[in-house]
One Martini backbone bead per residue (centre of mass of N, CA, C, O) as a GRO file, in nm:
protein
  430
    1UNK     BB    1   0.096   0.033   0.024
    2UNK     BB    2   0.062   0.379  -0.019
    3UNK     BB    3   0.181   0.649   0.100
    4UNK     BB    4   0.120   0.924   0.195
    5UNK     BB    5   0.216   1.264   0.152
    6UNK     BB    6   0.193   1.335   0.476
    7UNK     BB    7   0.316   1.068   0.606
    8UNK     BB    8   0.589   1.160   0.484
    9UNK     BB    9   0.668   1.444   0.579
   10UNK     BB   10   0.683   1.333   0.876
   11UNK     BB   11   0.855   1.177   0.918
   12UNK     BB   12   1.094   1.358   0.831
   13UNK     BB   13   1.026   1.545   1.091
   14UNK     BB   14   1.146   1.317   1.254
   15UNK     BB   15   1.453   1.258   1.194
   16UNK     BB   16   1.493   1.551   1.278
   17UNK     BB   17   1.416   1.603   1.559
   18UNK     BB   18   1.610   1.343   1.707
   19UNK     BB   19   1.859   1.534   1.693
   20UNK     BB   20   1.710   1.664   1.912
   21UNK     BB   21   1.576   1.463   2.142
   22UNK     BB   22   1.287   1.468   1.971
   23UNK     BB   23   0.988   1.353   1.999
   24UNK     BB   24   0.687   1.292   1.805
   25UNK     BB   25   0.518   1.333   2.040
   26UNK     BB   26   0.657   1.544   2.216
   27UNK     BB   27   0.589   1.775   2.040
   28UNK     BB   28   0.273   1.718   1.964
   29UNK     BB   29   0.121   1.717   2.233
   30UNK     BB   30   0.001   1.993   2.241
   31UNK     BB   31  -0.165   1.876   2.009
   32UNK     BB   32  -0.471   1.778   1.900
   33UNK     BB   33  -0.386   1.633   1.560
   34UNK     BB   34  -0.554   1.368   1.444
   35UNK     BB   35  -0.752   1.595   1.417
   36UNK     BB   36  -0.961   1.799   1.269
   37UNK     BB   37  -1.140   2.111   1.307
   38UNK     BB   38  -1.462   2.243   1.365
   39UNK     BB   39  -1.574   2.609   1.466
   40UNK     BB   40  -1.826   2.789   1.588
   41UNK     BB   41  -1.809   3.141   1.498
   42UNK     BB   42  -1.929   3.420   1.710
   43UNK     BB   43  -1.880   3.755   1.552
   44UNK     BB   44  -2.097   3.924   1.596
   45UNK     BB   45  -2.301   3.934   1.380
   46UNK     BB   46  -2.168   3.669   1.300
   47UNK     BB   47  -2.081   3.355   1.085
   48UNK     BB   48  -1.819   3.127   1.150
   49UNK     BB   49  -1.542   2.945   1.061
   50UNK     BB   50  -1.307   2.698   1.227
   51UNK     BB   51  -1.009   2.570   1.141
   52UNK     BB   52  -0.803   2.301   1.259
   53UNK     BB   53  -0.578   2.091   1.134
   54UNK     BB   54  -0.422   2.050   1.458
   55UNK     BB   55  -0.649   2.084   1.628
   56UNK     BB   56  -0.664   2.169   1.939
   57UNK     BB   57  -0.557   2.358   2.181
   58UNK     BB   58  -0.434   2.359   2.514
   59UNK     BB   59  -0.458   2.706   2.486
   60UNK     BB   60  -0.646   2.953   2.519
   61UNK     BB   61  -0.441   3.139   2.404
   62UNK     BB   62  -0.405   2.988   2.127
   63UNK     BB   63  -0.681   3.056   2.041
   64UNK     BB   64  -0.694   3.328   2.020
   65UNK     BB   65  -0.483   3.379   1.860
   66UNK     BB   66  -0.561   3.265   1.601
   67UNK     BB   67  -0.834   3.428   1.605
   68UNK     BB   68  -0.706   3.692   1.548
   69UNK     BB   69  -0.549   3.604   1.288
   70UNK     BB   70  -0.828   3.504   1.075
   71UNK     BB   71  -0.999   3.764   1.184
   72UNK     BB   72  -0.866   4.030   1.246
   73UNK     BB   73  -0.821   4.126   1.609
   74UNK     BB   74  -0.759   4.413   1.779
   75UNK     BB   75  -0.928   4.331   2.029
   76UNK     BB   76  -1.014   4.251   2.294
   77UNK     BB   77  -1.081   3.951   2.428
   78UNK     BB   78  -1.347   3.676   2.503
   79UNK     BB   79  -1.429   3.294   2.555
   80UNK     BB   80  -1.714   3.129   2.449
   81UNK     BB   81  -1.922   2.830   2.585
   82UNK     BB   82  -2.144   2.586   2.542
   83UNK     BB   83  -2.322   2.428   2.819
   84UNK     BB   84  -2.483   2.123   2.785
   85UNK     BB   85  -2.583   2.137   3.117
   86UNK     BB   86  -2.702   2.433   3.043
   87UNK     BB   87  -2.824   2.432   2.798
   88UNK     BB   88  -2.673   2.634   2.599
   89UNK     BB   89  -2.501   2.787   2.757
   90UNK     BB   90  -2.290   3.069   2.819
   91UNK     BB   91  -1.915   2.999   2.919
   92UNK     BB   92  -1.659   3.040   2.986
   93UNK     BB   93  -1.327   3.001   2.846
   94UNK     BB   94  -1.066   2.778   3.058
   95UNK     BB   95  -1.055   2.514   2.891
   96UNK     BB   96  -1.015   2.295   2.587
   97UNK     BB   97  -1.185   2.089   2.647
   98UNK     BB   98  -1.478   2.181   2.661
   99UNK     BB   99  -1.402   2.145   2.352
  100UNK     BB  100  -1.485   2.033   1.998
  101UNK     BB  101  -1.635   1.902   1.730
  102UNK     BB  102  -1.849   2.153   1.640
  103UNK     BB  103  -1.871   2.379   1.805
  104UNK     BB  104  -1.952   2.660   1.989
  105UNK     BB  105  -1.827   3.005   1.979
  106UNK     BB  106  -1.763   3.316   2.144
  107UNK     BB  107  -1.667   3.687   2.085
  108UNK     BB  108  -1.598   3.905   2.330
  109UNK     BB  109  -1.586   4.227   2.313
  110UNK     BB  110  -1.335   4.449   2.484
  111UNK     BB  111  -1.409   4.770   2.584
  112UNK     BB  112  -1.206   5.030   2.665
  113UNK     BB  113  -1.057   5.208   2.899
  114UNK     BB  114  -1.148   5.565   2.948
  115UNK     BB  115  -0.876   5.776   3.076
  116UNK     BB  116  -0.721   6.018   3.285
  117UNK     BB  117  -0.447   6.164   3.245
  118UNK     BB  118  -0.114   6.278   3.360
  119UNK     BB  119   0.145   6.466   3.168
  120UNK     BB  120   0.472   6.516   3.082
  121UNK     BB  121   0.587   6.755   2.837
  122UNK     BB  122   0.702   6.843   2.541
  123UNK     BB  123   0.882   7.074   2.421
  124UNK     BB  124   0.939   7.173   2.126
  125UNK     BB  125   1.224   7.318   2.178
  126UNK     BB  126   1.344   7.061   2.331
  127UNK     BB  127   1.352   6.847   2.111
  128UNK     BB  128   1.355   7.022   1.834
  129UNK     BB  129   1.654   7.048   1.791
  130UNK     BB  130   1.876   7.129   1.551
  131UNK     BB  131   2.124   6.907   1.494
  132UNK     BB  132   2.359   6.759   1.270
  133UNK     BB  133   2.695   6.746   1.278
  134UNK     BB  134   2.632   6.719   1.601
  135UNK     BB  135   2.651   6.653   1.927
  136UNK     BB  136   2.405   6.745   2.239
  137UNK     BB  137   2.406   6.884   2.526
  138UNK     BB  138   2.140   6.815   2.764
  139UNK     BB  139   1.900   7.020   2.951
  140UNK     BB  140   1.692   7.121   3.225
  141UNK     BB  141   1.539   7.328   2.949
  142UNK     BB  142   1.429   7.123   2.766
  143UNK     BB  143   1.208   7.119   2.934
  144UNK     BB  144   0.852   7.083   3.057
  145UNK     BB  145   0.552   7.108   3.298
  146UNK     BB  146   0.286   7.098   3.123
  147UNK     BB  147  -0.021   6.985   3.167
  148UNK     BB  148  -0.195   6.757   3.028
  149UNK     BB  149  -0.442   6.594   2.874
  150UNK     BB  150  -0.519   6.244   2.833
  151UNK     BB  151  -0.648   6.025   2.727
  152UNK     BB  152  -0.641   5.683   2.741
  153UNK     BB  153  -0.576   5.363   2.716
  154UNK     BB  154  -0.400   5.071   2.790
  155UNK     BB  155  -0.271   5.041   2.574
  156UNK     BB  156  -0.181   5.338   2.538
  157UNK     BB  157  -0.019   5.355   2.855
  158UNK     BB  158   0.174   5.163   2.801
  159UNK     BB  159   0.502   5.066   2.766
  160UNK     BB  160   0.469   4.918   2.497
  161UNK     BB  161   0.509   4.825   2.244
  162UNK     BB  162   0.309   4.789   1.922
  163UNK     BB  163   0.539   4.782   1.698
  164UNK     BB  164   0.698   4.714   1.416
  165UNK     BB  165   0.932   4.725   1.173
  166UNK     BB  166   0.815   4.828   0.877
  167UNK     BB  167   0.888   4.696   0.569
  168UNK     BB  168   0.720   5.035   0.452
  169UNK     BB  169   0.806   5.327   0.560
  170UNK     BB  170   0.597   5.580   0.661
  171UNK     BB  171   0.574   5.915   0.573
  172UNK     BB  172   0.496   6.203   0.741
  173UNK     BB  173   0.378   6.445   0.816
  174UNK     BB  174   0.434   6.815   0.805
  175UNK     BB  175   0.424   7.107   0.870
  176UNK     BB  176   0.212   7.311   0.680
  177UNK     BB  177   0.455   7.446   0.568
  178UNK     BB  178   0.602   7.251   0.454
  179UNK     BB  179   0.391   7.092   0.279
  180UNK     BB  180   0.403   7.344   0.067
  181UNK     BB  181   0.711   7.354  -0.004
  182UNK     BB  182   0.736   7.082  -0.103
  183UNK     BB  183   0.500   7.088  -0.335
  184UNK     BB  184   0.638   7.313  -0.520
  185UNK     BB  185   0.915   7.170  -0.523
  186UNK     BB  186   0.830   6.919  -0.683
  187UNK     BB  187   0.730   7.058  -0.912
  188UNK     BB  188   0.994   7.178  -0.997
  189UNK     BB  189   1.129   6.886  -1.022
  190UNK     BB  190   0.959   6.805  -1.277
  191UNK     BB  191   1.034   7.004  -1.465
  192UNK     BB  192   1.387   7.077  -1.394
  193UNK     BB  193   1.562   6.975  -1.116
  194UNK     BB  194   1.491   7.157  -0.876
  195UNK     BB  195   1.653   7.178  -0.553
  196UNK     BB  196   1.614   7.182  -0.220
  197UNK     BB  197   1.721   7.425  -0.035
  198UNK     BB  198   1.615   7.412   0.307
  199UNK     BB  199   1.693   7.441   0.646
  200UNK     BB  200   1.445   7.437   0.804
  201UNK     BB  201   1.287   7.210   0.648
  202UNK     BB  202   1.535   6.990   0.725
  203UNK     BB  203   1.435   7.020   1.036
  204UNK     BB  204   1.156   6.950   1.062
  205UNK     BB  205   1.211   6.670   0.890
  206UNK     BB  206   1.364   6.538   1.136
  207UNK     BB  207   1.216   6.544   1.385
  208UNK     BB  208   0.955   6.367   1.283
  209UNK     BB  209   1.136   6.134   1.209
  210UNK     BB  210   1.228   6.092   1.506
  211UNK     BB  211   0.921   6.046   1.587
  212UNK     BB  212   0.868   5.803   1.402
  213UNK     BB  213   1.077   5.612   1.473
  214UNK     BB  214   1.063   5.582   1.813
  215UNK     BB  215   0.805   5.377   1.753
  216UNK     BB  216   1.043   5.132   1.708
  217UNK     BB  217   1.331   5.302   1.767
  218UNK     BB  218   1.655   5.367   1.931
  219UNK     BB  219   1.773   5.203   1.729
  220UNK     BB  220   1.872   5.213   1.443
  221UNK     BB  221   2.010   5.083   1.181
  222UNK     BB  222   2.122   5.134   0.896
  223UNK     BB  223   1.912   5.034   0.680
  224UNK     BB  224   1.678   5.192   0.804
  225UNK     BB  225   1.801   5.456   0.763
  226UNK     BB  226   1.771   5.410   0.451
  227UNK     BB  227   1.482   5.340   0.435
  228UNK     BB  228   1.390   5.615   0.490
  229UNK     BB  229   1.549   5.783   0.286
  230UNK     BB  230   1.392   5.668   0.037
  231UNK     BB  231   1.104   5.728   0.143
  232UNK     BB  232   1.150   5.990   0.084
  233UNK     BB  233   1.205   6.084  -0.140
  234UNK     BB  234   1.043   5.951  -0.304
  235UNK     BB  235   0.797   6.161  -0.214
  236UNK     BB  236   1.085   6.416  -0.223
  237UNK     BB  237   1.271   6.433  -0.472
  238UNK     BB  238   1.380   6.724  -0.433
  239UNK     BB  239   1.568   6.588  -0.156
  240UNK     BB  240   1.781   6.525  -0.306
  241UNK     BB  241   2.145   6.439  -0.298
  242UNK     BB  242   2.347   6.619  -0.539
  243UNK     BB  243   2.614   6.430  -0.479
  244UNK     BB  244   2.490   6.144  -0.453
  245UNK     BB  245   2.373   5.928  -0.687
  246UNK     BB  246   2.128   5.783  -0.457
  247UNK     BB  247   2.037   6.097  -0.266
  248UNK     BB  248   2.083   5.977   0.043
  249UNK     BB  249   2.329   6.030   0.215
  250UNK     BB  250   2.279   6.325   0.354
  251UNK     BB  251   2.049   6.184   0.514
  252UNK     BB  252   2.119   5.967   0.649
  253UNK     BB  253   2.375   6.132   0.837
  254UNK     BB  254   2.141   6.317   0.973
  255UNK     BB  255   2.009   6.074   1.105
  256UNK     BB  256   2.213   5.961   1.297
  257UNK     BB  257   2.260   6.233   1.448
  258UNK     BB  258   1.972   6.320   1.552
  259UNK     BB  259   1.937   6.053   1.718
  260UNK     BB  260   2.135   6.110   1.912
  261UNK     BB  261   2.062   6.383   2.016
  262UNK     BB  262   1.735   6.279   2.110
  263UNK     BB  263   1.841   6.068   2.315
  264UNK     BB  264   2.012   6.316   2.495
  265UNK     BB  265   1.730   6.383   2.557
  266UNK     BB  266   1.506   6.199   2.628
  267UNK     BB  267   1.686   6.052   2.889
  268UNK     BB  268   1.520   6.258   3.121
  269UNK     BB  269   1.265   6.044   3.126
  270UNK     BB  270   1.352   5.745   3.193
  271UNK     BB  271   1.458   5.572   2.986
  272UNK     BB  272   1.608   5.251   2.986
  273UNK     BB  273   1.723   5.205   2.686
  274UNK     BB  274   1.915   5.450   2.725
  275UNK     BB  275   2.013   5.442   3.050
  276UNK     BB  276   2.230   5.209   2.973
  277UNK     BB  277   2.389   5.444   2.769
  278UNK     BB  278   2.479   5.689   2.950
  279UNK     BB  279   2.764   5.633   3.083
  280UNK     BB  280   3.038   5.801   3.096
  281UNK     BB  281   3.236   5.635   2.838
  282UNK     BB  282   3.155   5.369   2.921
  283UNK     BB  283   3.136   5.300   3.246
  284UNK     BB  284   3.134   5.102   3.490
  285UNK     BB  285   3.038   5.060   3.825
  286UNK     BB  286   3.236   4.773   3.890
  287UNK     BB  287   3.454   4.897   3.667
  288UNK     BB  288   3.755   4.992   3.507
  289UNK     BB  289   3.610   4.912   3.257
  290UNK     BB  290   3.473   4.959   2.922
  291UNK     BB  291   3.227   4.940   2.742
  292UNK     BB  292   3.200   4.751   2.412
  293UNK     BB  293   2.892   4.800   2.434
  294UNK     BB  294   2.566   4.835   2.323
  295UNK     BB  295   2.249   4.840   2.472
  296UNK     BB  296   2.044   4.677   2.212
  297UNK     BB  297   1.837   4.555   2.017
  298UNK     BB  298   1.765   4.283   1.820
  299UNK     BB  299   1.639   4.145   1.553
  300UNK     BB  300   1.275   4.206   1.655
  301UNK     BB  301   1.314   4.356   1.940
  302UNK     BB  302   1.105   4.527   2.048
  303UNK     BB  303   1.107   4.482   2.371
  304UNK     BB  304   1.376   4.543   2.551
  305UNK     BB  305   1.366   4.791   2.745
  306UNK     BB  306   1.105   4.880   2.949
  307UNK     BB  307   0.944   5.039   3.100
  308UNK     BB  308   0.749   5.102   3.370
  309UNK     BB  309   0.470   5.108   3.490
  310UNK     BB  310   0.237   5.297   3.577
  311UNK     BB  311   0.321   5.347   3.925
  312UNK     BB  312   0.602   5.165   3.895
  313UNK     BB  313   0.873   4.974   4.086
  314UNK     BB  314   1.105   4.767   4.164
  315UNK     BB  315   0.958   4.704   4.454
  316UNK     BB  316   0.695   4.624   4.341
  317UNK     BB  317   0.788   4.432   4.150
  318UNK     BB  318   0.938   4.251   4.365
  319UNK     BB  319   0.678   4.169   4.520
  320UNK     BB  320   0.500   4.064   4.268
  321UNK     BB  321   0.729   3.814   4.236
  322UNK     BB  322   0.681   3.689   4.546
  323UNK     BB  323   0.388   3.631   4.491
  324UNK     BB  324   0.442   3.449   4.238
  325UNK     BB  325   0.520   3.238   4.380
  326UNK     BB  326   0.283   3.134   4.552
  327UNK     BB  327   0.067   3.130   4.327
  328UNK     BB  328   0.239   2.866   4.191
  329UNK     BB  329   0.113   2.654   4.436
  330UNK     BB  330  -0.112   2.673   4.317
  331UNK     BB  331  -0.456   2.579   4.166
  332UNK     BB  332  -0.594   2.714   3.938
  333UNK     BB  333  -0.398   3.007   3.855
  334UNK     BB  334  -0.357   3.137   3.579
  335UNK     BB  335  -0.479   3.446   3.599
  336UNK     BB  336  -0.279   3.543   3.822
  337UNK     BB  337  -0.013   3.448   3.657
  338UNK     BB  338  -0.054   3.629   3.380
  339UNK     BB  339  -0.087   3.921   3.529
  340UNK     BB  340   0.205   3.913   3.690
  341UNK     BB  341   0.375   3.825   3.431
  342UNK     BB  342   0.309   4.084   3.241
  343UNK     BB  343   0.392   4.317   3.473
  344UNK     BB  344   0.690   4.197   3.506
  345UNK     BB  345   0.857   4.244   3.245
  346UNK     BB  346   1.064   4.475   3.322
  347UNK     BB  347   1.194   4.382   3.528
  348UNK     BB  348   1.304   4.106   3.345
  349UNK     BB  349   1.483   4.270   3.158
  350UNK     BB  350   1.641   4.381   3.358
  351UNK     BB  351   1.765   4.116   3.485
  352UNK     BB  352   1.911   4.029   3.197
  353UNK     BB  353   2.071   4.284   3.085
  354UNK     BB  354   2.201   4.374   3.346
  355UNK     BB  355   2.257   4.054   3.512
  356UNK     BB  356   2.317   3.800   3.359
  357UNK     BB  357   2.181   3.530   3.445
  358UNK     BB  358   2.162   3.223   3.523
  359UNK     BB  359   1.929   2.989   3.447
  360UNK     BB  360   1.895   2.884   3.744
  361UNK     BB  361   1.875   3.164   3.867
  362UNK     BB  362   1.612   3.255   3.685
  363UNK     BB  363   1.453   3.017   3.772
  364UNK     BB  364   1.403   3.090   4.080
  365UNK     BB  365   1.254   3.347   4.030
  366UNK     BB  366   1.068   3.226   3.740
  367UNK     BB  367   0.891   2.952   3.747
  368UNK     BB  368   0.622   3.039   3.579
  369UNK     BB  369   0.823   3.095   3.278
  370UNK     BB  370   0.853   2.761   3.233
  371UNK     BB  371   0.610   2.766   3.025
  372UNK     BB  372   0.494   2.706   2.683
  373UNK     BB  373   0.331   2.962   2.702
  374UNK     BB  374   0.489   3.173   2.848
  375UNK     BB  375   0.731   3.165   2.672
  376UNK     BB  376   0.539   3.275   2.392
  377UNK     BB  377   0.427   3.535   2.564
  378UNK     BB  378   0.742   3.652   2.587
  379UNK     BB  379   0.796   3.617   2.272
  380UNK     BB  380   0.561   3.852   2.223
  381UNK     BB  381   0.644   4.087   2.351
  382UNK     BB  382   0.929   4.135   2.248
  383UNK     BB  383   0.835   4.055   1.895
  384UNK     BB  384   0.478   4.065   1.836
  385UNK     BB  385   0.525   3.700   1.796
  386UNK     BB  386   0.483   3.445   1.699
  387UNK     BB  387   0.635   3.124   1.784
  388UNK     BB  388   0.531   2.848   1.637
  389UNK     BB  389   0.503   2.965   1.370
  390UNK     BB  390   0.806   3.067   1.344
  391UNK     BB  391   0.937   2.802   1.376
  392UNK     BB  392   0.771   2.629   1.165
  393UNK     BB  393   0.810   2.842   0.914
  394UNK     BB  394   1.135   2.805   0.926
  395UNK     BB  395   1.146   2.536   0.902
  396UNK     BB  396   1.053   2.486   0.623
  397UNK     BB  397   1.221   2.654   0.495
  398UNK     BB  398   1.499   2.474   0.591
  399UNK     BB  399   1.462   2.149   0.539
  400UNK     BB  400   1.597   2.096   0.262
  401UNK     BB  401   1.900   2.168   0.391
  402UNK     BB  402   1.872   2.008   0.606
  403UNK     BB  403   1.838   1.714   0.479
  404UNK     BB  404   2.090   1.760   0.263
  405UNK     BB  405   2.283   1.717   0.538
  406UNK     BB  406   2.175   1.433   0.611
  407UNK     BB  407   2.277   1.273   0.367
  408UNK     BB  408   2.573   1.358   0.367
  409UNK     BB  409   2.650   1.172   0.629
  410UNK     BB  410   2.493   0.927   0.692
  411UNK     BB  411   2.414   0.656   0.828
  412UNK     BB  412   2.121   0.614   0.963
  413UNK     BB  413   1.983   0.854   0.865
  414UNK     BB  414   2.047   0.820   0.565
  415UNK     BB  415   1.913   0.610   0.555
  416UNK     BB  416   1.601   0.696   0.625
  417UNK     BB  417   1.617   0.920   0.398
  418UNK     BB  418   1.617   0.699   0.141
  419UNK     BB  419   1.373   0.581   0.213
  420UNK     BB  420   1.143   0.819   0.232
  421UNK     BB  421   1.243   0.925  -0.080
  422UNK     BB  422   1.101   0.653  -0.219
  423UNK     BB  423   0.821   0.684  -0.110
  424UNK     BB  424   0.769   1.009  -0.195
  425UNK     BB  425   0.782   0.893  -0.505
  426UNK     BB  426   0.577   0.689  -0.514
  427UNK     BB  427   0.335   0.893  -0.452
  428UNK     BB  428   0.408   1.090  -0.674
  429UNK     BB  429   0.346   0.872  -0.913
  430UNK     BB  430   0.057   0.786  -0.832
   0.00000   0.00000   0.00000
């Protein structure tokens, strides 16, 4: 009897496992995937259907997950079902056992909590000084303390970003005279090819830039800033540099040194992840020598070191890990366990960055940290994207040049993966 093509895929990726000695039920017991499911969701006005093809996850979190993805929910929501026991009335979904194949579950929209909140506002004369040149010394003069009234949910509250850097990364729109004489100057380039130089308006126009930057990073890479100035060009051909061939250069250049600027002034906010690379010379605090580097985000790191929630400091956020100990002895307390686990992230960030503990005293501060739900749902702090999707979408992509690395191999793997391609031709043949 031939075998399918996915039970030949599959073998293969039980080979690729076993390298890493993870058995092929211990890595997919997460899910039951014997069977796909298909659940009946009530969304608002609508009726969807909602296919799972590896089976219900194990964790509310994971199904969560999944509906936002699907269905594309940008709302804090839970997660309701119907409970055959009470005629099916619905009730919340607090463990994925309680549903099955073709069941119905409701998803409830949390709408946002309006709140007043007073917060210290930067003057423009503060923050946007242009010096393009060299870095500038900030002064306490540089700031104002004037009470402004601010709306915000707790998203936006939040100390967490929220976005990741962009793809495509979109121009701001720039000051009312600004946005005038750039369409002129752009008309006039389209005619004759006449550039723009006015001192002012480049002064402008990097201040927003640098106000757009800092929503997605503090230190942005070469490549990030190159891909502003391209988008920048692009959109204000004017703006092009006379120098250089492709009319970039001097806008990297601009931004880089400008971006510096920002950082020296507004690190009197008290940003940790600006706080951290401060230091006079960069030099330590316990050490004669001094730091060999900046401390800042790796490739998709969005929150690398967030300051901590409006009113919490290391004091209070020390004390609710010391709760969460306690907590964690408790059983069935998921939901207080993930609400202390989330307040303390930022905690938890200064202390892996500032003091680089070794993985058992790690685990001794935070043991209820070191579970797959917990672990997933930190890597999505971090880099606003799912753990499980990205790793096994990266598998994929890599599993072809795996498997040619160990065919080349030989011995009982290079065996196995001999017979397995055997398989999966005579599949493909029939």
């Amino acid at each position: 009897m031939l075998l399918s093509y996915p039970f030949v895929i599959r073998c293969k990726f039980i080979v690729f496992m076993s390298e890493f000695n993870i058995t092929f039920w211990g890595f997919f017991s997460y899910y039951r995937f014997n069977m796909s499911v298909r659940l009946r969701v009530m969304l608002q006005e609508e009726i969807r259907k909602l296919l799972l093809p590896l089976g219900i996850p194990q964790t509310v979190g994971e199904l969560k997950t999944i509906l936002q993805e699907t269905f594309e929910i940008k709302q804090d929501f839970t997660i309701q079902f119907q409970d055959q026991d009470f005629d099916g009335q619905f009730f919340t979904l607090l463990e994925t056992k309680d549903i099955k194949d073709k069941d119905t579950i409701k998803v409830v929209l949390i709408e946002p909590v309006i709140t007043l909140t007073f917060e210290d506002s930067l003057t423009a004369k503060g923050v946007h000084q242009s010096v393009d040149s060299s870095f500038v010394e900030s002064s306490e003069d540089s700031f104002s303390t004037a009470s402004t009234i601010i709306l915000s949910s707790p998203e936006s509250a939040s100390s967490l970003r929220s976005e990741s850097w962009p793809a495509q990364f979109e121009i701001p729109t720039f000051s009312f005279d600004t946005e005038l004489i750039l369409q002129a100057a752009n008309e006039a380039y389209s005619k004759d090819g006449t550039l723009l130089n006015n001192p002012a308006v480049k002064s402008n126009i990097l201040d927003k830039l640098a106000d757009s930057i800092f929503v997605y990073t503090a230190y942005p890479s070469q490549a990030q800033r190159e891909q502003v100035a391209e988008a920048l060009v692009a959109k204000h051909p004017c703006l092009r540099d006379p120098v250089s061939s492709n009319g970039l250069y001097s806008w990297h250049n601009s931004l880089k040194y400008k971006l510096g600027n920002y950082r020296a002034k507004v690190r009197h906010l008290g940003l940790p992840e600006l706080n951290v690379n401060s230091r006079k010379k960069k030099w330590t605090e316990d050490s004669s020598s001094p730091c060999r580097s900046l401390k800042k985000a790796k490739k998709s790191e969005v929150n690398y070191l967030p300051p901590h929630p409006q009113g919490e400091t290391d004091a209070t956020l020390e004390k609710e890990r010391v709760d969460l100990l306690y907590e964690c002895k408790k059983r069935d307390n998921n939901k207080v366990i993930n609400e202390k686990i989330a307040k303390t992230f930022s905690l938890r960030r200064s202390d892996v960055i500032l003091n680089k503990p070794p993985v058992i005293d790690f685990k001794a501060r935070w043991p209820a940290l070191f579970e797959f739900s917990q672990i997933e749902e930190e890597f999505r702090r971090i880099t606003l994207k799912p753990l499980q999707s990205t790793f096994l979408g990266k598998l994929d992509q890599y599993t072809p040049k795996l498997l040619s690395l160990y065919r080349r191999k030989g011995g009982a793997v290079g065996k196995k993966l001999e017979t397995l391609d055997m398989l999966n031709e005579a599949c493909i043949s029939s």
